[in-house]
N, CA, C and O atoms as a CHARMM CRD file, in Angstrom:
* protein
*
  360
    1    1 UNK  N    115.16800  95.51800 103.36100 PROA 1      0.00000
    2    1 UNK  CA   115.89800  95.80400 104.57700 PROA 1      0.00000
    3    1 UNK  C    115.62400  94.68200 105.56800 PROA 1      0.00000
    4    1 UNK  O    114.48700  94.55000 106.02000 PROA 1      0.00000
    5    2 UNK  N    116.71600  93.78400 105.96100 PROA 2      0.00000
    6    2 UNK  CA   116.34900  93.15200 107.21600 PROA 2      0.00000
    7    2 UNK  C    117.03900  93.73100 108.65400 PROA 2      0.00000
    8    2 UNK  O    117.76500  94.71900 108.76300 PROA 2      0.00000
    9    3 UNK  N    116.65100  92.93800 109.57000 PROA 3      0.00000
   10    3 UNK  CA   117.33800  93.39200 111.00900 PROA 3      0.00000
   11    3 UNK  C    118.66100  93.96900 110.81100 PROA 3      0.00000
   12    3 UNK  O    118.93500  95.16200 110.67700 PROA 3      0.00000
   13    4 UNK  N    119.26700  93.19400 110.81100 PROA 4      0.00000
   14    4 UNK  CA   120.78600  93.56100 110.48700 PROA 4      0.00000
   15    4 UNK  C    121.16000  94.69400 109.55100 PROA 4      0.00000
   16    4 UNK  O    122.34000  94.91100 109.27700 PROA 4      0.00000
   17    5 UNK  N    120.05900  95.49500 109.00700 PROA 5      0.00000
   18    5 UNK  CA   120.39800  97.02700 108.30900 PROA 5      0.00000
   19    5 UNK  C    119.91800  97.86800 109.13300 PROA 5      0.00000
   20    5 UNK  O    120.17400  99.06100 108.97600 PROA 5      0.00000
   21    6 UNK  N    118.97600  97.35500 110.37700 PROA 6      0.00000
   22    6 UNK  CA   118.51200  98.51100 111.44900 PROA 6      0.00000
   23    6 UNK  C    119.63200  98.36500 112.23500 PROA 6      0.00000
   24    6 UNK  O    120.29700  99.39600 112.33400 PROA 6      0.00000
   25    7 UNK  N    120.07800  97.32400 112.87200 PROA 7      0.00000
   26    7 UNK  CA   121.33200  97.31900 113.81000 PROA 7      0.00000
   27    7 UNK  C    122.70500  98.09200 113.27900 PROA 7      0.00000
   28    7 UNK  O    123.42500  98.55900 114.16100 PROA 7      0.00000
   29    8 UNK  N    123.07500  98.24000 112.03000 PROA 8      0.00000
   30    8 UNK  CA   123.80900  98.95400 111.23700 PROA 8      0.00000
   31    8 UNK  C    123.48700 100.23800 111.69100 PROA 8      0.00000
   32    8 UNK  O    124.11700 100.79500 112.59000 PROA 8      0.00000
   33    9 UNK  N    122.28100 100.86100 110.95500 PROA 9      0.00000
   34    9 UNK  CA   121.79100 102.29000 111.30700 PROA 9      0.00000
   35    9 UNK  C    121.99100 102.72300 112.11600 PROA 9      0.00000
   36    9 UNK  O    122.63900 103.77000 112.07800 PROA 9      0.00000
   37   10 UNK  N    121.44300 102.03800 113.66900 PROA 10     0.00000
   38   10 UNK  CA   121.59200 102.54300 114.63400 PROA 10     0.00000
   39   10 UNK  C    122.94800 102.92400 115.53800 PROA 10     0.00000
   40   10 UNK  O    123.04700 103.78000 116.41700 PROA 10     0.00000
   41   11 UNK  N    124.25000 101.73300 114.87900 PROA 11     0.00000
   42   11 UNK  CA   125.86300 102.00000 115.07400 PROA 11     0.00000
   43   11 UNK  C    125.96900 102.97300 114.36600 PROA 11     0.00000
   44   11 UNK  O    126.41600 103.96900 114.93500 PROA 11     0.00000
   45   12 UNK  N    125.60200 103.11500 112.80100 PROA 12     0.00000
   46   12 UNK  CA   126.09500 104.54600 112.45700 PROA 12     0.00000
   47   12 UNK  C    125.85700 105.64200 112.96300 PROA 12     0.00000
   48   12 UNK  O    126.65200 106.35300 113.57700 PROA 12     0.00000
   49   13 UNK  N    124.55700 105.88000 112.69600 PROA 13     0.00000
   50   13 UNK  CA   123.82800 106.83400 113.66400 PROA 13     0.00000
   51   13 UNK  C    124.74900 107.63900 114.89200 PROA 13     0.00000
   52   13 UNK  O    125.23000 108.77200 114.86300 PROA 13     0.00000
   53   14 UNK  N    124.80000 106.51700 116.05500 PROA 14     0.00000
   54   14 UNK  CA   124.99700 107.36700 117.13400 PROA 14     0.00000
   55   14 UNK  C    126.75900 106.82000 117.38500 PROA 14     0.00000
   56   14 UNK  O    127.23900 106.95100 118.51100 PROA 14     0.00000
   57   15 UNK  N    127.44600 106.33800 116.46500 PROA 15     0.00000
   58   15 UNK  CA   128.66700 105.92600 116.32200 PROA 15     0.00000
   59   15 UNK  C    129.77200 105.03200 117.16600 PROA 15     0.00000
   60   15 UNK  O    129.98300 103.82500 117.05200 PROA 15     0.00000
   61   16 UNK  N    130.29100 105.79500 117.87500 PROA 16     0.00000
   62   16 UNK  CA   131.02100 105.50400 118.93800 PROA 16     0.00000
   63   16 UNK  C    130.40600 104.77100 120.52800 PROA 16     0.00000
   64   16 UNK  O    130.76400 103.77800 121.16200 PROA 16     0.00000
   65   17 UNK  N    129.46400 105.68500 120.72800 PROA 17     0.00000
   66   17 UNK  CA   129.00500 105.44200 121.97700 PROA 17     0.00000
   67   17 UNK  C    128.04100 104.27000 121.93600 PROA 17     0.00000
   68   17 UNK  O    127.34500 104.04800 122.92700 PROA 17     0.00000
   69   18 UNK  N    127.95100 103.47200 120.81100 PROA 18     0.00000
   70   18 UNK  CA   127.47500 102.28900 121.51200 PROA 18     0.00000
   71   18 UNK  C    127.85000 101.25800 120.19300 PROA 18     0.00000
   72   18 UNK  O    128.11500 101.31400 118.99200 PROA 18     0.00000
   73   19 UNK  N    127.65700 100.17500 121.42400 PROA 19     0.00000
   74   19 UNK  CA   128.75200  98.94700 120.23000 PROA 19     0.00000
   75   19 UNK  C    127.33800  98.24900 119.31000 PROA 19     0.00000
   76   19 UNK  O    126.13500  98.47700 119.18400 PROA 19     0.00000
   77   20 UNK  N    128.20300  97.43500 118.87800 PROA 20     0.00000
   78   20 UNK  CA   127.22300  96.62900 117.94100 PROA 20     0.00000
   79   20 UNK  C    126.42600  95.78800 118.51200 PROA 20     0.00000
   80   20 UNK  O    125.36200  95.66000 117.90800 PROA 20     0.00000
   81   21 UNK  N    126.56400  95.02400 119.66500 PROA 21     0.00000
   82   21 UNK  CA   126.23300  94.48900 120.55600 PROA 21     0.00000
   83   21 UNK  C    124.86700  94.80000 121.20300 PROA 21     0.00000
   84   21 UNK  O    123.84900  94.12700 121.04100 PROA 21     0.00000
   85   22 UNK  N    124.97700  95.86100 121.92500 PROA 22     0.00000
   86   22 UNK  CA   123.89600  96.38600 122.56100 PROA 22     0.00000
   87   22 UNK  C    123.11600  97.33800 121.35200 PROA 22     0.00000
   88   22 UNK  O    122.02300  97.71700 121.77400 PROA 22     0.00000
   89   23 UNK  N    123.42300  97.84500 119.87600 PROA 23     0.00000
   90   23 UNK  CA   122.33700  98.38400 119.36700 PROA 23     0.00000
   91   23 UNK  C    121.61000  97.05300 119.11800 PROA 23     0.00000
   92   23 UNK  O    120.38400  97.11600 119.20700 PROA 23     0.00000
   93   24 UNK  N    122.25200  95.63400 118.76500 PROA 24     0.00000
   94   24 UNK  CA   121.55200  94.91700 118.30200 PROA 24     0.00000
   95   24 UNK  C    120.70300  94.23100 119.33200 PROA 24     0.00000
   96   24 UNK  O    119.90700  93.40800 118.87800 PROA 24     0.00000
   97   25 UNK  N    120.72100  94.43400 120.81000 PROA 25     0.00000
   98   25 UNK  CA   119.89000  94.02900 121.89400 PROA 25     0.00000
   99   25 UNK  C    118.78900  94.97700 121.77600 PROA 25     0.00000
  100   25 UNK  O    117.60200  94.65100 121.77200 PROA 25     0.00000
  101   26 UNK  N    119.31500  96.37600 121.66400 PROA 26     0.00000
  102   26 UNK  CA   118.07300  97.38500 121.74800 PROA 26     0.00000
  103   26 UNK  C    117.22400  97.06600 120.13600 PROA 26     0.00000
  104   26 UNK  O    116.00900  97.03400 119.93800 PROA 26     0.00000
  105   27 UNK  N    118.14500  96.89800 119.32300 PROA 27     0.00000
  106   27 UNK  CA   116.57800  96.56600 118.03500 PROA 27     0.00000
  107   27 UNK  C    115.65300  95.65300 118.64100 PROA 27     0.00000
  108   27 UNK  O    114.53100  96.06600 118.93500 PROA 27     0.00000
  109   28 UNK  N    116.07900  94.11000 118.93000 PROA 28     0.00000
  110   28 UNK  CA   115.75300  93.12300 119.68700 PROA 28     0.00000
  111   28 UNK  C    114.62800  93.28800 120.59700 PROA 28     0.00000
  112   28 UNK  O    113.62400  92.57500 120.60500 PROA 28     0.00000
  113   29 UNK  N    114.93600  94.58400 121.59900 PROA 29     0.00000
  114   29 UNK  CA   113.73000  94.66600 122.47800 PROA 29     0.00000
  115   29 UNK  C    112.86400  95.48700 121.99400 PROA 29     0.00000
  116   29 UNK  O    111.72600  95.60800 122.44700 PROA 29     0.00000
  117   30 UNK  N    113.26300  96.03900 121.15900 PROA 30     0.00000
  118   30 UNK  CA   111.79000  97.12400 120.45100 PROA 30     0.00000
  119   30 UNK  C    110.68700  95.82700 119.74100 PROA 30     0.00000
  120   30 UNK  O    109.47700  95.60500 119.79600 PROA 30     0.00000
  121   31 UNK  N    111.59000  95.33000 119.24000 PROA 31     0.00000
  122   31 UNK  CA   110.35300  94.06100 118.28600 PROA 31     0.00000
  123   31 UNK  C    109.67700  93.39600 119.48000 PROA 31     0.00000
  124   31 UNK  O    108.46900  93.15900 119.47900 PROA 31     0.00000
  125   32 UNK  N    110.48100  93.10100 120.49200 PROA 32     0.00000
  126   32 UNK  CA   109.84900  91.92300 121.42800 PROA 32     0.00000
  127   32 UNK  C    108.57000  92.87600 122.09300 PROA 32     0.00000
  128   32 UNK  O    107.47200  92.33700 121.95300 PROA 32     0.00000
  129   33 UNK  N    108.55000  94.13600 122.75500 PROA 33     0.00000
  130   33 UNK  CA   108.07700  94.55000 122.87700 PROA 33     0.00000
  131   33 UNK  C    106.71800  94.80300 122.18700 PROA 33     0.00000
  132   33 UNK  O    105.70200  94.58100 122.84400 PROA 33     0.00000
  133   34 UNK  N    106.59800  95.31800 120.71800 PROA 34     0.00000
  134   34 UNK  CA   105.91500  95.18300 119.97200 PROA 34     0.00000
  135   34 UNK  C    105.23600  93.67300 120.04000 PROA 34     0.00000
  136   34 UNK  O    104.16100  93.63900 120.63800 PROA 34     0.00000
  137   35 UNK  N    105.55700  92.84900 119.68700 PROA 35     0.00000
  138   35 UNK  CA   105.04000  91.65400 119.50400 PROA 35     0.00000
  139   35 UNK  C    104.50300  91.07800 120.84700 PROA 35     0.00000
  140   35 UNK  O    103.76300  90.09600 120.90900 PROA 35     0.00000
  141   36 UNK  N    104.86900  91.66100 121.72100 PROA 36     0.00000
  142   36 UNK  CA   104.07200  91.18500 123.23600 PROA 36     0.00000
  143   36 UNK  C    102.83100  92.20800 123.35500 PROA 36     0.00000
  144   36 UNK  O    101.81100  91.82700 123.93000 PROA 36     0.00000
  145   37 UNK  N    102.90800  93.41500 122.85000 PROA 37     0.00000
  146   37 UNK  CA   101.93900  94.71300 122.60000 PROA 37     0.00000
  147   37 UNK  C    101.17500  93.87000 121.45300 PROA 37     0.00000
  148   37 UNK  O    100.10500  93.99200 122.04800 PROA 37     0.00000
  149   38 UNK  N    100.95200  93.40200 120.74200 PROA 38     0.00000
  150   38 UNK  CA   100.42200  92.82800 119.61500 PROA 38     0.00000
  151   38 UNK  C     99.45500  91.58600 119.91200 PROA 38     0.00000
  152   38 UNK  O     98.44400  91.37300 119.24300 PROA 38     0.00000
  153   39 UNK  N     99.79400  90.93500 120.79100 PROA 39     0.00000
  154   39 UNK  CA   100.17500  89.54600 121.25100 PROA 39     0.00000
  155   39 UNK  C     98.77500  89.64500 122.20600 PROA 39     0.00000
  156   39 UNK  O     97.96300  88.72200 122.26700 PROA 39     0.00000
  157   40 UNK  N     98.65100  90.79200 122.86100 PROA 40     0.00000
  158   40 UNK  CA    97.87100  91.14900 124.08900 PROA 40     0.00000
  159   40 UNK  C     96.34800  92.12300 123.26300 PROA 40     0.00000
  160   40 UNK  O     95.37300  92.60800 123.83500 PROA 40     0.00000
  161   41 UNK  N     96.65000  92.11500 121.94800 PROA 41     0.00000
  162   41 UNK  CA    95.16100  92.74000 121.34100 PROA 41     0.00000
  163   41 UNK  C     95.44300  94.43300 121.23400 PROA 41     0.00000
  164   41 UNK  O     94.66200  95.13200 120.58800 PROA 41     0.00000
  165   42 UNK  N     96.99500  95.19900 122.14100 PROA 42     0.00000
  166   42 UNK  CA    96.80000  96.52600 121.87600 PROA 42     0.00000
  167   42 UNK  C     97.29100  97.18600 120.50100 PROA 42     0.00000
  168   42 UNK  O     97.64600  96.56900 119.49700 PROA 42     0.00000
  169   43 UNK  N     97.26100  97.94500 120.59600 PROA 43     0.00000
  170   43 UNK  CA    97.05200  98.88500 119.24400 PROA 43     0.00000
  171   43 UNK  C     98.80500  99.60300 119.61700 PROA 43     0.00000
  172   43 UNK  O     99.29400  99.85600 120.71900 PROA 43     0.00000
  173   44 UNK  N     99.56500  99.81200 117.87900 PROA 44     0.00000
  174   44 UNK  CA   100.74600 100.29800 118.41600 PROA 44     0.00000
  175   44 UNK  C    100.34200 101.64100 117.29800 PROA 44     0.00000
  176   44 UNK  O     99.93200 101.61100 116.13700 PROA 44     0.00000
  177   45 UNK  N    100.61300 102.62200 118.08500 PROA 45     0.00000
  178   45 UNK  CA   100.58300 104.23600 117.07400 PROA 45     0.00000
  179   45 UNK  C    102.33100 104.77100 117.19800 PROA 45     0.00000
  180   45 UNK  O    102.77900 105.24600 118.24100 PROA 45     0.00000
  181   46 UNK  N    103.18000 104.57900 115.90600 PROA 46     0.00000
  182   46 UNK  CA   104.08100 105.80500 116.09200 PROA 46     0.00000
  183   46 UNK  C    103.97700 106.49700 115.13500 PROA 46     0.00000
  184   46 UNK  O    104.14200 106.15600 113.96400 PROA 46     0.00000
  185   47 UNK  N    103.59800 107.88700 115.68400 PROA 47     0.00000
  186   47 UNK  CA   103.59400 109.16700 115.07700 PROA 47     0.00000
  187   47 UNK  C    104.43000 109.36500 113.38600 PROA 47     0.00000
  188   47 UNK  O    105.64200 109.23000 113.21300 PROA 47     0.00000
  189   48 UNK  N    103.60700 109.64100 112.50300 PROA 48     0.00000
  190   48 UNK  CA   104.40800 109.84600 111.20800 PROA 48     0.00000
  191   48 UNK  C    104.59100 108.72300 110.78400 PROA 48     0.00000
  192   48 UNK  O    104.75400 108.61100 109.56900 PROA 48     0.00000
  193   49 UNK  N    104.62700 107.41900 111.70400 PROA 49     0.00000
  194   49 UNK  CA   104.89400 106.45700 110.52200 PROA 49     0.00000
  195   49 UNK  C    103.74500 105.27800 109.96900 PROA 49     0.00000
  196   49 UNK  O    103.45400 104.99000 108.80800 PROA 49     0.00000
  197   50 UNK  N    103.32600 104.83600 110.99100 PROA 50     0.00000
  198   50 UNK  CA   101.89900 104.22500 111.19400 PROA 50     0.00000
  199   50 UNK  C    101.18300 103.52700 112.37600 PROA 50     0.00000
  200   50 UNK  O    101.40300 104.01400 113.48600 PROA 50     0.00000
  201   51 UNK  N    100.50100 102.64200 112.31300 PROA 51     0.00000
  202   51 UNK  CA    99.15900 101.86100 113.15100 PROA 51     0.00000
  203   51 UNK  C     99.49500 100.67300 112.92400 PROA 51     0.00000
  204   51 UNK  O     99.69400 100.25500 111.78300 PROA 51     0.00000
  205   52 UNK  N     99.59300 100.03300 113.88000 PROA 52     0.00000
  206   52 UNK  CA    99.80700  98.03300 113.55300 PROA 52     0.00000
  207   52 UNK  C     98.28200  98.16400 114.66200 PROA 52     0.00000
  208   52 UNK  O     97.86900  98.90200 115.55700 PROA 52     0.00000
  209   53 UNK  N     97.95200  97.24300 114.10000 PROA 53     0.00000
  210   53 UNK  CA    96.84900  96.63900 115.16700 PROA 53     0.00000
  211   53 UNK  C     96.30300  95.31000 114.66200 PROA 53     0.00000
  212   53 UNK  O     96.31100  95.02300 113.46500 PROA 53     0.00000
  213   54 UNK  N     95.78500  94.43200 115.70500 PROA 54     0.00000
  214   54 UNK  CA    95.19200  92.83100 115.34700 PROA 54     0.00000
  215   54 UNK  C     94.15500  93.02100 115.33600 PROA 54     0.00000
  216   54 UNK  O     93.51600  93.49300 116.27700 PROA 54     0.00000
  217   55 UNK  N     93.54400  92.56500 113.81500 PROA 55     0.00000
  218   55 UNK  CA    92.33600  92.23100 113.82700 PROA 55     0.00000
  219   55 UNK  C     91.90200  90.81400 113.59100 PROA 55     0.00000
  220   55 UNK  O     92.77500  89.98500 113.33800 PROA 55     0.00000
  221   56 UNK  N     90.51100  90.41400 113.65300 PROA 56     0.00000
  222   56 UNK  CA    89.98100  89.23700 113.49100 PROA 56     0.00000
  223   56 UNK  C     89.87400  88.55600 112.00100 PROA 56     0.00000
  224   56 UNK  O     89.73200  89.21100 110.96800 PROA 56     0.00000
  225   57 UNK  N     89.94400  87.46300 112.05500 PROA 57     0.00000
  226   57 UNK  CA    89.66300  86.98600 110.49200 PROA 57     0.00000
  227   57 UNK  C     88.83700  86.45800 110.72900 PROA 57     0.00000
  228   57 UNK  O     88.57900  86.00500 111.84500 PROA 57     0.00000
  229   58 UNK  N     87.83700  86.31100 109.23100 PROA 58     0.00000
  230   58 UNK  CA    86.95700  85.36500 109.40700 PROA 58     0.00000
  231   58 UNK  C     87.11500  84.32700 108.86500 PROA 58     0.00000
  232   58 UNK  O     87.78600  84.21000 107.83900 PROA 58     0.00000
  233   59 UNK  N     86.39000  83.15500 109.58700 PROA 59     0.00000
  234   59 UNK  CA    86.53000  81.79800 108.70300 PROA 59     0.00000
  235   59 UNK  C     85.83600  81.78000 107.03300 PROA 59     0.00000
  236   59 UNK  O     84.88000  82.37900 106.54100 PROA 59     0.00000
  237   60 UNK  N     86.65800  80.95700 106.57100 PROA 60     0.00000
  238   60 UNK  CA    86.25400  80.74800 105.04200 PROA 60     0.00000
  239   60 UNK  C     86.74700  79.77500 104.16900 PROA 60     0.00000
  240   60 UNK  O     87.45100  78.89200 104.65900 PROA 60     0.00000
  241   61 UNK  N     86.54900  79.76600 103.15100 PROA 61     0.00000
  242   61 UNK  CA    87.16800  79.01800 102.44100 PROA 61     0.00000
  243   61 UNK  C     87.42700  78.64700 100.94600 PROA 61     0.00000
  244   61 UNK  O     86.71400  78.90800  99.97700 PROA 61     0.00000
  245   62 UNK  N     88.70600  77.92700 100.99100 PROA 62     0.00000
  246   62 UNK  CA    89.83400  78.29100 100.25100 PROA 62     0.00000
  247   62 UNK  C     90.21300  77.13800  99.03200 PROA 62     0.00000
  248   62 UNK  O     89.22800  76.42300  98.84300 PROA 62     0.00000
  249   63 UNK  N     91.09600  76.85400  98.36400 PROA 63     0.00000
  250   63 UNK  CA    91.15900  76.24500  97.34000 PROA 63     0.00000
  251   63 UNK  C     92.78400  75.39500  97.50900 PROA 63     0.00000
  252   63 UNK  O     93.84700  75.95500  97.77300 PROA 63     0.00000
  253   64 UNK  N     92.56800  73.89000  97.26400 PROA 64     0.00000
  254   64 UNK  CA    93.89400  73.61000  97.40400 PROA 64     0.00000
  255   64 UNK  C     94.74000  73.73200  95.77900 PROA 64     0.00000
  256   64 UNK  O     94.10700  73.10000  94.93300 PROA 64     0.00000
  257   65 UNK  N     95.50100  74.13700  95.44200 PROA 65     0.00000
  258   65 UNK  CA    95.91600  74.69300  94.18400 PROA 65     0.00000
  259   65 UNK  C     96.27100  73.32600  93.36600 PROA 65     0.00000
  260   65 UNK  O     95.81600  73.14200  92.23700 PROA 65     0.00000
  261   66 UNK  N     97.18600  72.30600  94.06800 PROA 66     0.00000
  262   66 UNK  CA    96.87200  71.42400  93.21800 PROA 66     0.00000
  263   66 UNK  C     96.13300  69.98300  93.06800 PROA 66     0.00000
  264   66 UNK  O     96.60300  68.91800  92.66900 PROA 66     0.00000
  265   67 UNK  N     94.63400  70.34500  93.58400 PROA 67     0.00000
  266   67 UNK  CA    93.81200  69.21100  93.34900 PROA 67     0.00000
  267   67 UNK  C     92.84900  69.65600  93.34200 PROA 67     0.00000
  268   67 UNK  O     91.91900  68.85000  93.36000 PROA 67     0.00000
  269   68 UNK  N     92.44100  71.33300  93.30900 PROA 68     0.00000
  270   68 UNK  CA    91.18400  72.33500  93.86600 PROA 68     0.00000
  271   68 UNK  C     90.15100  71.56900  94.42000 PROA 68     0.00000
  272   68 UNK  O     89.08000  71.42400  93.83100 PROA 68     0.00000
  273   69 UNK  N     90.41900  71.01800  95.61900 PROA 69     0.00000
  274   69 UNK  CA    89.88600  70.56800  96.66200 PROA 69     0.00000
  275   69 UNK  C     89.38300  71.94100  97.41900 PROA 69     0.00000
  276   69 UNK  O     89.96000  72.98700  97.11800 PROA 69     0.00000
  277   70 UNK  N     88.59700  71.96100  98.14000 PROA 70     0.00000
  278   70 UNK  CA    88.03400  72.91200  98.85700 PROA 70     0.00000
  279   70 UNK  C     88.71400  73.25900 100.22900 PROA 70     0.00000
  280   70 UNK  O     89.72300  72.56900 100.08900 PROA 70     0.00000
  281   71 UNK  N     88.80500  73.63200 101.00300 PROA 71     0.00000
  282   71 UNK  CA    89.92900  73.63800 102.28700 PROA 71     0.00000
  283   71 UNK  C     88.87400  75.04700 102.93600 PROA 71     0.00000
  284   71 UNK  O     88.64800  76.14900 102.43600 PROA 71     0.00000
  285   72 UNK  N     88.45800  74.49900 104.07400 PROA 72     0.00000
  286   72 UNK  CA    87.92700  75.71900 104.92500 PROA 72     0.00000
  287   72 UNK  C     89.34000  76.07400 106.12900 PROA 72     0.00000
  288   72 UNK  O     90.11200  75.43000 106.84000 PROA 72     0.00000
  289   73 UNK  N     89.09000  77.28600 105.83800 PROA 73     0.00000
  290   73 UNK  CA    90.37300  78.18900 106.64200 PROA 73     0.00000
  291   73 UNK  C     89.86300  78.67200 108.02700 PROA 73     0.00000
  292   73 UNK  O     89.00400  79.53200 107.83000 PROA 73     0.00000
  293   74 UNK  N     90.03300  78.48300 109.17100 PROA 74     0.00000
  294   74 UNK  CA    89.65300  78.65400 110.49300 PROA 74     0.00000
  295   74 UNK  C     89.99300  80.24900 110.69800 PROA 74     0.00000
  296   74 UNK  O     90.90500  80.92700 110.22500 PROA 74     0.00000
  297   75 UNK  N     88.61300  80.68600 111.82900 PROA 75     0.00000
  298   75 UNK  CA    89.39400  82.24200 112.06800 PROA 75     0.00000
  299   75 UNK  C     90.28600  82.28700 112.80500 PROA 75     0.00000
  300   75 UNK  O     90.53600  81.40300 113.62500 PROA 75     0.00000
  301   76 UNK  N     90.93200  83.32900 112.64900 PROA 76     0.00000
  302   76 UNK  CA    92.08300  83.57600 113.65600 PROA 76     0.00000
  303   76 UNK  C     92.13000  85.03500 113.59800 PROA 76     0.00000
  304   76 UNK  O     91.23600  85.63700 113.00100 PROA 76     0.00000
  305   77 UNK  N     93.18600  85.72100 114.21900 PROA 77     0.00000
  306   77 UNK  CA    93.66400  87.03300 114.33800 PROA 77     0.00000
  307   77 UNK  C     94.88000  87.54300 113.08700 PROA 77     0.00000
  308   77 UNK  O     95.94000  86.91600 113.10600 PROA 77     0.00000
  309   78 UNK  N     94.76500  88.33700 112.33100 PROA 78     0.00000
  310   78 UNK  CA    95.95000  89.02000 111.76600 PROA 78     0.00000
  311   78 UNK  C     96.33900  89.96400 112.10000 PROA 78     0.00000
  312   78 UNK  O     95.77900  90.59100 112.99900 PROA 78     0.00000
  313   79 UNK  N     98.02700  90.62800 111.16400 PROA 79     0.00000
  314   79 UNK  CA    98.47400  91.86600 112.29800 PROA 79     0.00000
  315   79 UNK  C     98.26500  92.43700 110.98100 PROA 79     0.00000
  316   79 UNK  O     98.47600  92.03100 109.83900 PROA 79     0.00000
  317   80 UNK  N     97.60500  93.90300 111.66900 PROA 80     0.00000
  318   80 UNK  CA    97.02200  95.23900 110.11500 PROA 80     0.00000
  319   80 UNK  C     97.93400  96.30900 110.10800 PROA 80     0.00000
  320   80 UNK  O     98.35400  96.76000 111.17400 PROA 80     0.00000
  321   81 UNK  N     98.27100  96.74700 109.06300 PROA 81     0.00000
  322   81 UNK  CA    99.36000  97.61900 109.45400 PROA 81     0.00000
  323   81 UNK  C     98.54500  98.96800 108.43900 PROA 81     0.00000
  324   81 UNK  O     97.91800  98.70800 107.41200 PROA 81     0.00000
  325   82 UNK  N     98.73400 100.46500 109.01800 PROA 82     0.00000
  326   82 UNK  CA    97.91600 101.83200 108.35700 PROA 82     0.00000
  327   82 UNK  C     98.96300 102.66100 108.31200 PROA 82     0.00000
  328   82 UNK  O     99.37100 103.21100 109.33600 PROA 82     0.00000
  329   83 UNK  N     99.56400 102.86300 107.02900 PROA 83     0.00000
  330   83 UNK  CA   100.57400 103.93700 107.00200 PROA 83     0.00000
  331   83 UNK  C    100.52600 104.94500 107.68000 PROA 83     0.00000
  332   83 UNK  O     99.37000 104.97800 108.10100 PROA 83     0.00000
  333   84 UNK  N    101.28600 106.15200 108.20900 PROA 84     0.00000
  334   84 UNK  CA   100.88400 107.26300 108.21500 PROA 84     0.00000
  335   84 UNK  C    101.26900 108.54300 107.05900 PROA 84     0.00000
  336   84 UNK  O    101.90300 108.28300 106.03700 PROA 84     0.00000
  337   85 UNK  N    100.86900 109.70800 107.33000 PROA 85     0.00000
  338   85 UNK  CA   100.65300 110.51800 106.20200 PROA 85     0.00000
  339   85 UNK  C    102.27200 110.79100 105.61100 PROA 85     0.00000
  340   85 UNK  O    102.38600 111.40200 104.54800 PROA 85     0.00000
  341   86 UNK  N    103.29500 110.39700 106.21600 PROA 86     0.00000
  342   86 UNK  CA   104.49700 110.46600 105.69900 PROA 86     0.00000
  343   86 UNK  C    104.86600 109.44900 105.09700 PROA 86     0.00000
  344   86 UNK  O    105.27000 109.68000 103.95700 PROA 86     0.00000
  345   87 UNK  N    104.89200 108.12200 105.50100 PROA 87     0.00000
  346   87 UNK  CA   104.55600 107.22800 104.87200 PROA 87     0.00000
  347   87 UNK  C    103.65800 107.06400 103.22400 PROA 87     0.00000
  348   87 UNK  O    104.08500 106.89300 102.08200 PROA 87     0.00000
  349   88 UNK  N    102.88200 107.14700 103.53600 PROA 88     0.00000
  350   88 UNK  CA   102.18500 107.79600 102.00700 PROA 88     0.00000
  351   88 UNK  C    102.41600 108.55400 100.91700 PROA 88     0.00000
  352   88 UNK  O    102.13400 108.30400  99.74500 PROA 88     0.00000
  353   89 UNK  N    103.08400 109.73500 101.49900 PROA 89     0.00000
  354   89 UNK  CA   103.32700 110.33500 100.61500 PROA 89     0.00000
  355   89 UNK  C    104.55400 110.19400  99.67800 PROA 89     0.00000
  356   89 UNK  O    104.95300 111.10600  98.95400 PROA 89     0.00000
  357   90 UNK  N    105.25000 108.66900  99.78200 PROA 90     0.00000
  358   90 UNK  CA   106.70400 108.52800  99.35600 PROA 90     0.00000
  359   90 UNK  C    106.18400 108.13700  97.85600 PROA 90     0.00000
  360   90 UNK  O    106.99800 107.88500  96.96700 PROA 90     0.00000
């Protein structure tokens, strides 16, 4: 599924009363949102479906595949994602 099958959904969904236009602004600001919520270290919970949250990585290191040279990988932050129990159970 990419963007453009949520912007679909959401024209079918609620049909008439809103164009293609503005569902595809409102997908738009849900992500931006998220990703500025993300961006800032908070934690996103929606109910039934799951948990995104950033955690830390640690530094380490890694292998270059074609010369297996050694390559140390710097820490940084990743985004974690925790199903929820509906989610799971598919």
């Amino acid at each position: 599924m990419i963007k453009l099958d949520l912007v679909n959904a959401v024209v079918e969904r609620l049909g008439d009363s809103i164009s293609r236009s503005k569902a595809e602004a409102a997908v738009e600001t849900v992500f931006e949102a998220m990703k500025r919520a993300l961006a800032q270290g908070h934690r996103i919970e929606l109910r039934r479906f799951g948990v995104f949250n950033v955690k830390p990585r640690k530094t380490g290191v890694g292998r270059n595949p074609r010369t297996g040279e050694q390559v140390s990988i710097p820490p940084g932050k990743a985004v974690r994602f925790k199903p929820g129990k509906e989610l799971q159970s598919l």
